[in-house]
Backbone as a chain_set.jsonl record, in Angstrom:
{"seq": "XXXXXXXXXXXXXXXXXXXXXXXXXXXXXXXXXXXXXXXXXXXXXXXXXXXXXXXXXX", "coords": {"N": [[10.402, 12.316, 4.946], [9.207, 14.833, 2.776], [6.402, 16.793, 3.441], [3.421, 16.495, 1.048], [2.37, 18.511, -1.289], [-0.976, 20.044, -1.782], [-2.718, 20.029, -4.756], [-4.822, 21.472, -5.295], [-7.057, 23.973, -3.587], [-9.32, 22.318, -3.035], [-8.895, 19.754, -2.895], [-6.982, 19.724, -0.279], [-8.813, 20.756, 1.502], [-10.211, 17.999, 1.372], [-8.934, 16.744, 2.255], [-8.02, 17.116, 4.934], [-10.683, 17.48, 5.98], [-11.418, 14.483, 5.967], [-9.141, 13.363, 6.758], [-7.14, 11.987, 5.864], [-4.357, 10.33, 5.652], [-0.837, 12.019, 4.753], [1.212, 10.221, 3.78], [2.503, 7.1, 3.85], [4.474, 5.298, 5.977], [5.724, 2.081, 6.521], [7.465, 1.019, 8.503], [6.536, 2.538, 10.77], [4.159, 1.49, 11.471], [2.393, -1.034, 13.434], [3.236, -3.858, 14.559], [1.947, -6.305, 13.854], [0.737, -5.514, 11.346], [2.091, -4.814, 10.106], [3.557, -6.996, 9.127], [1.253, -8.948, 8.549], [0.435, -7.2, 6.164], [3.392, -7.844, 4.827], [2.765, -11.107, 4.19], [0.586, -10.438, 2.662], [1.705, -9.11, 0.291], [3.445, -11.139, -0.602], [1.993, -13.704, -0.572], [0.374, -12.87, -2.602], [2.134, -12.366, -4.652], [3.856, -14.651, -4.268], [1.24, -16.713, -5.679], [1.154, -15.149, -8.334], [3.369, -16.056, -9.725], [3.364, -18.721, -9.19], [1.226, -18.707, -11.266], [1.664, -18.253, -13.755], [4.3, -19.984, -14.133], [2.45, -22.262, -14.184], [0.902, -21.784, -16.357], [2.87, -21.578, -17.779], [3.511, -24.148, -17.863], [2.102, -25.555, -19.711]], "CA": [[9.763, 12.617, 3.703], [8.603, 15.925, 3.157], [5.043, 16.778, 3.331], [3.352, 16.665, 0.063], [1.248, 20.177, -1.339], [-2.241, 19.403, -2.646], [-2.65, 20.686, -6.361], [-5.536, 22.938, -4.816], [-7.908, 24.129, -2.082], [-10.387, 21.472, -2.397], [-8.275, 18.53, -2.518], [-6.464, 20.124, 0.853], [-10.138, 20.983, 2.331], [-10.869, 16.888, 1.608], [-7.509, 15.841, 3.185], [-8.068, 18.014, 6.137], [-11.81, 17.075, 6.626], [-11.353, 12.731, 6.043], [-8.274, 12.729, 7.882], [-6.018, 10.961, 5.493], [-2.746, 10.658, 6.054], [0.153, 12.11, 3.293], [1.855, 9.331, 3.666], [2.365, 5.742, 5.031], [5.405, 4.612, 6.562], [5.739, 1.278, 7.04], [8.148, 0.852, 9.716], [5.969, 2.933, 12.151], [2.571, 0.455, 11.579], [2.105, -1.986, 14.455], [4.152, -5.251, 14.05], [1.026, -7.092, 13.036], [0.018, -4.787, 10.201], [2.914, -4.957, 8.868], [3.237, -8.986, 9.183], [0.086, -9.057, 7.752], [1.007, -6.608, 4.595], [4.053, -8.316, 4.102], [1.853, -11.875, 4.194], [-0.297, -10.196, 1.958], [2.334, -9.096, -0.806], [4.069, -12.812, -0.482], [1.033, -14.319, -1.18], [0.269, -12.555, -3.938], [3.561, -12.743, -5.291], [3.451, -16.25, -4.868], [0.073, -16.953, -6.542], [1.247, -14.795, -9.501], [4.229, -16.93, -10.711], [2.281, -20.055, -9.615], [0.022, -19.22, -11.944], [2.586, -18.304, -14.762], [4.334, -21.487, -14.264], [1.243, -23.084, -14.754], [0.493, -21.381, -18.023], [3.991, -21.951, -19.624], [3.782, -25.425, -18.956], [0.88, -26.168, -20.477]], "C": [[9.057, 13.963, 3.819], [7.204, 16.144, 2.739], [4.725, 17.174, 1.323], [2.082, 18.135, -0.569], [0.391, 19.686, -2.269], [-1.959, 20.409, -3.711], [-3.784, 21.417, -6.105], [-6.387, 22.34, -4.082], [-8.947, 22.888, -2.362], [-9.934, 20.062, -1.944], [-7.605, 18.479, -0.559], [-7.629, 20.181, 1.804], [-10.527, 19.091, 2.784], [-9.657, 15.978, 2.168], [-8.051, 16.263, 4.74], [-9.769, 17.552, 7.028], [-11.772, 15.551, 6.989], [-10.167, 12.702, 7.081], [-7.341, 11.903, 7.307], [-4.719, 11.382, 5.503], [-1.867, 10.291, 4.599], [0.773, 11.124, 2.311], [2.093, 7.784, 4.734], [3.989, 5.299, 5.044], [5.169, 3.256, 7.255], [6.226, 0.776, 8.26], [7.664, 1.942, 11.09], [4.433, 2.056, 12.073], [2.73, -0.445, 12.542], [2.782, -3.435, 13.754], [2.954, -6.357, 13.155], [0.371, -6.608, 11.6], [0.647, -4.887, 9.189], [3.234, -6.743, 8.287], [2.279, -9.24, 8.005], [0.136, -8.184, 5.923], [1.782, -7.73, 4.239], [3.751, -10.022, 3.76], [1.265, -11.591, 2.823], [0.289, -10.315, 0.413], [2.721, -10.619, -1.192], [3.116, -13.665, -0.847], [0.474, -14.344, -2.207], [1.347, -13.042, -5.236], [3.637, -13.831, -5.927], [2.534, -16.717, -5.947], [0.234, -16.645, -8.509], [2.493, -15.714, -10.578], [3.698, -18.332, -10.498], [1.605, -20.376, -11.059], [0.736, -19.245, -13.578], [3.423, -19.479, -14.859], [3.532, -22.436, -14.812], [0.979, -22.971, -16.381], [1.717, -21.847, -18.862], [4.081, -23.242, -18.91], [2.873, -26.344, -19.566], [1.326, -26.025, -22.05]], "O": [[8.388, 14.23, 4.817], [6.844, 15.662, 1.665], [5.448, 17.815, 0.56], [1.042, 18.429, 0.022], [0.699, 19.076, -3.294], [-1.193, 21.369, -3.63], [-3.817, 22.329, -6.932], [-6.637, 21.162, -3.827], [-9.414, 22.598, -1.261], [-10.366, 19.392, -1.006], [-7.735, 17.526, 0.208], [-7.468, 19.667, 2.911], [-10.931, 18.729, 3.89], [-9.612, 14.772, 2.411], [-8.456, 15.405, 5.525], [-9.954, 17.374, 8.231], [-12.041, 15.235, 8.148], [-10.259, 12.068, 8.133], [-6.704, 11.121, 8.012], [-4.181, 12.484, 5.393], [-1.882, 9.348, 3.808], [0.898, 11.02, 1.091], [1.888, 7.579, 5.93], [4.56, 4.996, 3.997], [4.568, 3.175, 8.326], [5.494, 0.149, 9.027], [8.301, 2.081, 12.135], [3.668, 2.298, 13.007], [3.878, -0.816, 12.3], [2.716, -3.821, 12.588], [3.147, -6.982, 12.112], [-0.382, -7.299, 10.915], [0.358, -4.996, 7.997], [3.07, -7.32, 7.212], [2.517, -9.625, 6.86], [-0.119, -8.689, 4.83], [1.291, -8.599, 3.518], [4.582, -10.424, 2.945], [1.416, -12.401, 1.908], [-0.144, -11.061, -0.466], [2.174, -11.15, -2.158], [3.522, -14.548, -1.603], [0.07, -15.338, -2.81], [1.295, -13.742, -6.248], [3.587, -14.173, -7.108], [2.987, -17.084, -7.032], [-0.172, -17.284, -9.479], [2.447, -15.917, -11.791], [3.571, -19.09, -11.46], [1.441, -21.403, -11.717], [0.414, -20.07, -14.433], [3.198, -20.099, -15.898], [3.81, -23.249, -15.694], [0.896, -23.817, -17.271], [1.764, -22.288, -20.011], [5.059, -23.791, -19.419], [2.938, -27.546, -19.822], [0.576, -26.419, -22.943]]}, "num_chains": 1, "name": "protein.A"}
């Protein structure tokens, strides 16, 4: 992925000072991080048509 160009100097100054990173690649995160994300989404996921189920059959 190619690096992305801040829309100006201060945004680039507050990348550069915090330390955040451009971008996140999943498939380089630690096996548990990602576990845990994909946990996270799935759960959600779940919960959300749970809850829509619920509603249409009421």
């Amino acid at each position: 992925m190619p690096e992305k160009k801040p829309f100006n100097d201060a945004v680039a100054h507050m990348q550069n000072i915090e330390g955040a990173p451009s971008s996140i690649e999943v498939k380089k995160l630690p096996r548990l991080l990602r576990y845990f994300g994909y946990f996270m989404a799935g759960f959600f996921g779940l919960s959300l048509l749970m809850i829509l189920i619920g509603i249409s059959i009421q």
